[in-house]
C-alpha positions in Angstrom: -18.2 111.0 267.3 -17.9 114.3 269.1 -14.9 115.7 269.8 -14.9 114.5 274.0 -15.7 110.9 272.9 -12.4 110.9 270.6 -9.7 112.5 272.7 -10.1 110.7 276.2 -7.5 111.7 278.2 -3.8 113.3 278.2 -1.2 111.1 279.0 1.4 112.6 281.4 4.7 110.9 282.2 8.5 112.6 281.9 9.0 111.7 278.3 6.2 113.2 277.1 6.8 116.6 279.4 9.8 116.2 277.5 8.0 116.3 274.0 5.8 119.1 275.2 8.8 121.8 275.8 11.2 121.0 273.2 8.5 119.9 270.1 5.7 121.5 271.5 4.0 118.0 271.0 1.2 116.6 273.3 0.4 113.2 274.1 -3.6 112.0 274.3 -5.3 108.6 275.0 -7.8 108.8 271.8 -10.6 106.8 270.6 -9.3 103.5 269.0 -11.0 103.8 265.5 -10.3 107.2 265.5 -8.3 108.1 262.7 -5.9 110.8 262.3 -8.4 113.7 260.5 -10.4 112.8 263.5 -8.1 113.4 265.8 -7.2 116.8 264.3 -10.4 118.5 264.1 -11.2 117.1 267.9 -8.0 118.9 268.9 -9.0 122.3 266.9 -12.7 122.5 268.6 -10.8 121.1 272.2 -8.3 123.6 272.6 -7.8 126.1 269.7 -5.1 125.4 268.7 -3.0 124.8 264.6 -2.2 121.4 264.6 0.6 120.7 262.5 1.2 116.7 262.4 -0.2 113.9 264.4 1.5 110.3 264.9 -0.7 107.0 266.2 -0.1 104.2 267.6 -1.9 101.1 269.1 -0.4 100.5 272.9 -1.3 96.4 273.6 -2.4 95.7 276.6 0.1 94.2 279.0 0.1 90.8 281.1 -0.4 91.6 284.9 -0.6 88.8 287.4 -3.6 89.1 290.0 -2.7 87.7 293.4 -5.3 85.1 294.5 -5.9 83.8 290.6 -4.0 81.4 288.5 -5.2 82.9 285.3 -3.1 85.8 284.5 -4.6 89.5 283.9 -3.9 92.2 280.8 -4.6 95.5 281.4 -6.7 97.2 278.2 -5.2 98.0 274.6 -5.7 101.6 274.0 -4.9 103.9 271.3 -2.1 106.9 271.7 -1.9 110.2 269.5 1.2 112.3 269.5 0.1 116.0 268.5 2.6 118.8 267.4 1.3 122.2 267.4 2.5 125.5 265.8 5.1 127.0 267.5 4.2 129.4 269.6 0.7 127.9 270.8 0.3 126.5 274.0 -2.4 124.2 275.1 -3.3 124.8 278.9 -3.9 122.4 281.7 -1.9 119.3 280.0 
């Protein structure tokens, strides 16, 4: 896998701004059977930056009701990576 098939998207929400200016640690939507070496080098060639630890976790997807159907819906399972970088790095645009 390249490095733009395994790191899909940032995820952006005030707990995770949070994370971002006091641990300097950035939250992605990654590749589910991507595993954490993976992750790491897609960061390095991505952004340039020293990764110093990464945490996964597997988000479920969640029930949603639809309006006109009886059978409920579930939004997608997705995979979420918490990055810390070195102090002192930045990574632009997330």
């Amino acid at each position: 896998m390249n490095p733009y098939e395994i790191v899909r998207r940032p995820r952006i929400s005030e707990k995770t701004v949070h994370l971002q200016n006091k641990f300097s640690a950035y939250t992605f939507e990654v590749h589910p059977s991507a595993n954490k070496i993976q992750i790491k080098e897609a960061i390095k060639a991505l952004f340039k930056v020293d990764v110093v630890a990464i945490n996964t976790m597997n988000c479920r997807g969640k029930d949603r009701r639809m309006r006109n159907n009886r059978q409920p819906g579930v939004t997608a399972a997705w995979k979420k990576a918490i990055v810390k970088i070195a102090d002192g790095q930045k990574i632009e645009g997330v």
